[in-house]
C-alpha positions in Angstrom: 113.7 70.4 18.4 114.3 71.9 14.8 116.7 74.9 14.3 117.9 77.1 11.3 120.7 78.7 10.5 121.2 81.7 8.5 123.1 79.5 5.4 122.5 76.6 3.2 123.1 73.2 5.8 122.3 69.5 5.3 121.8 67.1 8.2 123.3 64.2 8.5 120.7 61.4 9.2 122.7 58.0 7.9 124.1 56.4 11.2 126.9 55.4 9.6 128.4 58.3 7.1 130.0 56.7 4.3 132.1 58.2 1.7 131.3 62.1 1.0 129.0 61.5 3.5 126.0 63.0 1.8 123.0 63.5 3.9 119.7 62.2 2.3 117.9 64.7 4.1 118.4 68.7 4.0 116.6 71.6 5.7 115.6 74.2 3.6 117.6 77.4 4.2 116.2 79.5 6.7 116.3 83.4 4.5 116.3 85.1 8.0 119.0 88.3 8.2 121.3 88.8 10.9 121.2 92.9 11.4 124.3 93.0 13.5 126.6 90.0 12.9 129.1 91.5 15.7 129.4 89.6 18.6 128.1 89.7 22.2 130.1 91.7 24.4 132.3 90.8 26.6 133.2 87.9 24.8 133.9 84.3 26.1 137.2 84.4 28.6 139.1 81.2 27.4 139.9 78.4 29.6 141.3 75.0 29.6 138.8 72.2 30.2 140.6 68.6 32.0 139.3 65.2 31.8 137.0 64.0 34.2 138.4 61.1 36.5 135.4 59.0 36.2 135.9 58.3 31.9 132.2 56.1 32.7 130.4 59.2 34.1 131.6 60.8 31.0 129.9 58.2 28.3 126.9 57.4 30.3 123.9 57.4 27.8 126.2 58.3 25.2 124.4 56.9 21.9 127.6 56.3 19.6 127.8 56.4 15.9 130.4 55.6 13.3 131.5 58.1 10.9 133.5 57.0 7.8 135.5 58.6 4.9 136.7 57.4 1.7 140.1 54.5 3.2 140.6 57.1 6.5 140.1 54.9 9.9 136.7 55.2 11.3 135.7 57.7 13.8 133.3 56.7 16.6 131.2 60.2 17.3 128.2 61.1 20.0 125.2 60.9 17.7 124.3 64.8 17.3 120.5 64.2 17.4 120.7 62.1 20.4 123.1 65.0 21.9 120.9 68.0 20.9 118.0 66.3 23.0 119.6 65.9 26.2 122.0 68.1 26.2 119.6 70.9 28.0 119.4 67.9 30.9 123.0 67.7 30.8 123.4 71.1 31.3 121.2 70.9 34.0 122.6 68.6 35.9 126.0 69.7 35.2 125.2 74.0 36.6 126.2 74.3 33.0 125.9 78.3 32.8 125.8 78.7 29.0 122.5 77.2 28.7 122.9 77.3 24.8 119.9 75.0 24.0 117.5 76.9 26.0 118.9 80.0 24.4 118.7 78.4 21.0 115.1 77.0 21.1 114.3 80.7 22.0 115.4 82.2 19.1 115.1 79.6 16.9 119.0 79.5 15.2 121.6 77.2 15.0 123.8 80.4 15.3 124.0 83.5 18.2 126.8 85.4 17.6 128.7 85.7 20.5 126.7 83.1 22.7 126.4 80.0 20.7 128.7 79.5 17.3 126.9 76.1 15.9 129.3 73.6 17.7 127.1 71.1 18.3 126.6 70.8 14.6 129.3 69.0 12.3 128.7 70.9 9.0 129.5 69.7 5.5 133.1 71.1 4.9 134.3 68.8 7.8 133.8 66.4 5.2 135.1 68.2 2.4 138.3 68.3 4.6 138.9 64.9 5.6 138.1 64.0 2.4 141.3 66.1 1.6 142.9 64.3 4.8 142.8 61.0 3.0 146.5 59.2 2.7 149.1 61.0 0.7 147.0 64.1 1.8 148.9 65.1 4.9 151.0 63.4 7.2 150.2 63.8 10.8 152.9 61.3 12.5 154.6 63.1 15.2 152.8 66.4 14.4 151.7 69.6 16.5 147.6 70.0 15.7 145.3 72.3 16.7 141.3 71.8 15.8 139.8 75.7 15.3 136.5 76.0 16.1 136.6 72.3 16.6 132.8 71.6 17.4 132.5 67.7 17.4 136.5 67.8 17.2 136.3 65.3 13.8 139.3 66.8 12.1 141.1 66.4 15.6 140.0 63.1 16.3 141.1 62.0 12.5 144.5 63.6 13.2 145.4 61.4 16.4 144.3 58.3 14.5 147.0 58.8 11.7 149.2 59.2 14.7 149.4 63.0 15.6 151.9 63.6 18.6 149.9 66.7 20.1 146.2 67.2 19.0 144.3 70.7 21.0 141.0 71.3 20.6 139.3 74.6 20.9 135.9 75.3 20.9 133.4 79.1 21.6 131.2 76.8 23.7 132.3 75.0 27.2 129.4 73.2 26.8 130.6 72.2 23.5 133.8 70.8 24.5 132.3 69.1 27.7 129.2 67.1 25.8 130.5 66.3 22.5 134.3 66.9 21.9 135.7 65.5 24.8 133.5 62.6 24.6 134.3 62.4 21.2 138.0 62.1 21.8 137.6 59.3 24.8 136.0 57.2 22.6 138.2 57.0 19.7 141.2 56.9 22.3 139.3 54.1 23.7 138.8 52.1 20.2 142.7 52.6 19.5 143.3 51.0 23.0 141.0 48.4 21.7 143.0 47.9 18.9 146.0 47.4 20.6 144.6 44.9 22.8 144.1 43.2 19.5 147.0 43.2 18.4 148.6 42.0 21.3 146.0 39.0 21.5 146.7 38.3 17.9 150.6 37.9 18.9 150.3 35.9 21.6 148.5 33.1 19.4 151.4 33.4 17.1 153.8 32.9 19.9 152.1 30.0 21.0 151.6 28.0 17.5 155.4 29.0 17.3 156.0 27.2 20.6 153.6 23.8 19.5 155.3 24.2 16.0 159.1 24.2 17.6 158.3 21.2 20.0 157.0 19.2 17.1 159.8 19.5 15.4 162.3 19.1 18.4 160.2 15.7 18.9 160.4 14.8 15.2 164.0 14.8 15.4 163.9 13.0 18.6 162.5 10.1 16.6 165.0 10.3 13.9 167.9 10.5 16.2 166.7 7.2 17.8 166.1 5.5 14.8 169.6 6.2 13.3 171.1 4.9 16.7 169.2 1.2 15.9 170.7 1.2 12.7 174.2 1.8 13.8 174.1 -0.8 16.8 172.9 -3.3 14.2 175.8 -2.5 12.0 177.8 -3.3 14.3 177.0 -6.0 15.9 177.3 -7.0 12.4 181.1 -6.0 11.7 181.7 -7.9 15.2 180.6 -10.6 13.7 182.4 -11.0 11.2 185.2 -9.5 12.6 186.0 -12.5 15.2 186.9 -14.8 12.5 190.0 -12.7 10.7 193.3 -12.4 11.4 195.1 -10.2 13.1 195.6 -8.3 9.9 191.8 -8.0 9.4 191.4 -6.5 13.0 193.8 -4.0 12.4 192.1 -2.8 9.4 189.1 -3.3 11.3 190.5 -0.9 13.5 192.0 1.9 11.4 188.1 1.7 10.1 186.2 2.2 13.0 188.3 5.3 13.5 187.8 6.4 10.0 183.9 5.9 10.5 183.1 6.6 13.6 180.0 9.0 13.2 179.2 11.8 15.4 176.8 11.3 17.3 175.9 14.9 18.2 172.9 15.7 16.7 173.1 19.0 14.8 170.4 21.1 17.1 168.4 23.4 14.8 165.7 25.1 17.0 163.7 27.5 15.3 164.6 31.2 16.0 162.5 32.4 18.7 159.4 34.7 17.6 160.2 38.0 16.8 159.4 40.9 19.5 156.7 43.2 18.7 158.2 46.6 17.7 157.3 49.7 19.9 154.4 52.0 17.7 156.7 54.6 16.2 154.5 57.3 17.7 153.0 57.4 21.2 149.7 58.0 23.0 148.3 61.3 21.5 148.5 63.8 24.3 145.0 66.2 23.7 143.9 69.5 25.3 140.7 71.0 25.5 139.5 75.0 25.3 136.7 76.8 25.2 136.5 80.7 24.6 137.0 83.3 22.1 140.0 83.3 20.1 141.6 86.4 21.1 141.6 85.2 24.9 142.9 81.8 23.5 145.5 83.1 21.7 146.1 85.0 25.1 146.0 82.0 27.0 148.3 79.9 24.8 151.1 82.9 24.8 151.5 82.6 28.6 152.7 78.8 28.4 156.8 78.5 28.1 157.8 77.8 25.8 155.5 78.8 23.1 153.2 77.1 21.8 153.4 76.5 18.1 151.4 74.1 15.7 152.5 71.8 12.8 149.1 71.7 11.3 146.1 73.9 12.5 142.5 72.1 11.0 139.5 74.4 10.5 136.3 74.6 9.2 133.4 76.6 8.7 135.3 79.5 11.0 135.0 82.6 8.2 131.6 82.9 7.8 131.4 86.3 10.3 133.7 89.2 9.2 133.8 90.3 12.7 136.1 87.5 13.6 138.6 87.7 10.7 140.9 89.6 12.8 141.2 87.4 15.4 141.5 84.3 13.3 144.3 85.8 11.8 146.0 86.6 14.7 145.7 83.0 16.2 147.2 81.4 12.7 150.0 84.1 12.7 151.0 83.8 16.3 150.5 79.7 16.6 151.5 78.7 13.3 154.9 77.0 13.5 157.2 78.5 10.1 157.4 76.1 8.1 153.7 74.8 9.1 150.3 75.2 7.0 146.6 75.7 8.3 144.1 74.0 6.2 140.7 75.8 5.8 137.3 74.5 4.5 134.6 77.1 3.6 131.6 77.5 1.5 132.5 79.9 -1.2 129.3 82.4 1.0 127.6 82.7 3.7 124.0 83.9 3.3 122.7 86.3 6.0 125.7 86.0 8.0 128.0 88.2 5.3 131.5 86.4 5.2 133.2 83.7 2.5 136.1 82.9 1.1 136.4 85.8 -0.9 136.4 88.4 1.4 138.6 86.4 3.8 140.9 86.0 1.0 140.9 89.9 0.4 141.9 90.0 4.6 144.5 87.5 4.2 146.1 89.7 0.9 145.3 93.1 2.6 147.7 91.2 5.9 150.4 90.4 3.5 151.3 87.7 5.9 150.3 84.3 4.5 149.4 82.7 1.0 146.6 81.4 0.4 146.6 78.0 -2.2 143.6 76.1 -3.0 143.6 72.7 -2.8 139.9 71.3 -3.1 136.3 72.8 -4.8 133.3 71.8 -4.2 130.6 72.6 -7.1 127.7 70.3 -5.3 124.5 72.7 -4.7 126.5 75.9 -2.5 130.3 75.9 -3.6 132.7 74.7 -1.3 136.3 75.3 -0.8 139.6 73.6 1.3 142.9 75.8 0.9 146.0 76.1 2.9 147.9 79.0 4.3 151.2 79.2 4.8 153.7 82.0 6.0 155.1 84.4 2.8 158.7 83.8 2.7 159.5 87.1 3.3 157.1 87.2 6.2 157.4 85.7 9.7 156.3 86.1 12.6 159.0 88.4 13.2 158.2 90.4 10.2 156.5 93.2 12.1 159.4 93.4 15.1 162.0 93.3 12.3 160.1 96.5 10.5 160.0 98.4 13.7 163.5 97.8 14.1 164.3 99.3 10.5 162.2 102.2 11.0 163.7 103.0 14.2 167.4 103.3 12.5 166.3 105.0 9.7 164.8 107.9 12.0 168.5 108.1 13.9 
């Protein structure tokens, strides 16, 4: 089943994605317009999405593939043209209501506004941005992450392997977050428990050629111990000997010598020290959550928890390529943002037929006066691409607008 969407795309076709992860095959753009690039109303309410209890049920005919990056761990990921052909069964069999493939084949895009947002698709600036995620890039350990618009969840999955405390994943799409990024984040959970297993084999057979290595030795010394004993006996025996045929004088001597030379007999015990304790992994088990729905309800959702949620780290990509949304996504990075954290971004430089880019989401973000925007990656291969990060102005927190309420209202008494 072959789709287009309204901007420049390549498809990944490599099973295993090495490097950059250039596709050797791309589609040609589809030129078709989008008239009205607002979305469906209502919108999606959000909701939070659990594991199932049977993990097996959840990876049955899963057909797994290994995506890799530059020195970043591997990701193990539902093949996406394996997915896109049996996800309409799934759906199926599941009472999915979106029915997004259906809906897909029967207008022929890869995008709906407001029914389906491309998540079953991992787009080239995921790449671009775990390219950027490479070591020395950004540290995760013990961090808050949220995965915006997470579709396959790759930037989230990448996050709890360089040991992220919290990673949430949102998705438009329930069926999104059901088929491919919850399966996607059992199996790479799965691989690191895998790993551990590993390890814990690996140090058990040091353990035990410690053990044979320490009884050797103990056995070694053994020998020596009885050895030196021979020797002794014989010495003496020896000194007896000769002994018997002095005089009294010569035993006394004899005497005041034994004392002077008797040997101690204790062996000196030198074990080897016992093997060193494997030391606890300095982060835990990642804890993950899953949501589907529009942002706004999202964000809506997220504010009712207590405390508040706030992220470290929020990972995004190919999210500003509808105008209509800017609002919202702003909202969501001004409201979870942590202060001191920073989201990172990846974007082509435009989106044909669709409208938005970086540009005019820059012009949002300056127009806002809320965050600053710093690039940190460019793109020039075929359509430009971009990663940047956005971080709170200093003089601009999340309690800037409260705080200039609170200075109009004293100025007016």
């Amino acid at each position: 089943m072959a789709f287009n969407f309204n901007f420049d795309i390549k498809v990944k076709t490599d099973e295993c994605c090495q490097g950059h992860a250039k596709a050797e095959k791309y589609q040609e753009p589809c030129l078709k317009t989008v008239d009205d690039v607002t979305p469906a109303k209502p919108l999606k309410a959000a909701r939070e999405h659990n594991l199932p209890t049977e993990l097996d049920s959840l990876l049955r005919d899963v057909v797994m593939e290994t995506v890799r990056v530059g020195v970043l761990p591997p990701v193990l990921c539902v093949n996406e043209s394996v997915l896109e052909h049996t996800a309409e069964e799934r759906e199926e069999e599941e009472g999915g209501e979106e029915q997004i493939l259906r809906k897909m084949a029967a207008q022929r895009s890869d995008l709906i506004p407001g029914v389906y947002e491309g998540g079953l698709r991992v787009w080239e600036c995921t790449y671009d941005l775990l390219e950027h995620l490479e070591p020395g890039g950004v540290t995760f350990s013990g961090r808050r992450v949220l995965d915006l618009g997470c579709g396959a969840g790759l930037l989230g999955v990448m996050a709890m392997r360089l040991g992220a405390e919290q990673v949430h994943f949102q998705d438009y799409n329930s069926t999104v977050i059901q088929q491919l990024t919850i399966p996607n984040a059992v199996l790479n959970q799965q691989s690191d428990d895998s790993e551990e297993e590993e390890e814990e084999e690996e140090e058990e057979k040091k353990k035990k050629i410690c053990k044979e290595a320490e009884k050797e030795e103990r056995k070694e010394k053994e020998e020596r111990k009885e050895k030196d004993e021979k020797e002794n006996q014989q010495k003496e025996k020896e000194k007896e000997r000769e002994e018997r045929n002095t005089q009294q004088r010569v035993d006394q001597k004899r005497r005041k010598r034994e004392g002077e030379e008797e040997e101690d007999e204790s062996g000196d015990r030198c074990d080897a020290p016992p093997p060193k304790r494997r030391a606890p992994p300095a982060v835990g088990p990642c804890r993950c959550r899953f949501f589907s729905g529009d942002w706004s309800s999202f964000l809506s959702l997220l504010r009712q928890d207590s405390p508040a949620h706030k992220y470290d780290i929020i990972l995004t990509s190919e999210t500003i390529y509808n105008t209509a949304y800017y609002e919202a996504l702003h909202e969501v990075f001004r409201w979870l943002l942590a202060e001191d954290g920073q989201v990172l971004l990846a974007t082509k430089a435009h989106y044909f037929g669709v409208g938005g880019g970086l540009l005019l989401f820059e012009r949002f973000v300056e127009e806002k006066g809320v965050f600053e925007m710093r690039p940190l990656l460019d793109v020039d291969e075929g359509l430009q691409r971009h990663v940047v990060s956005l971080r709170f102005r200093r003089k601009n927190t999340h309690a800037s607008h409260s705080t200039a309420t609170d200075e109009a209202a004293r100025k007016m008494t």
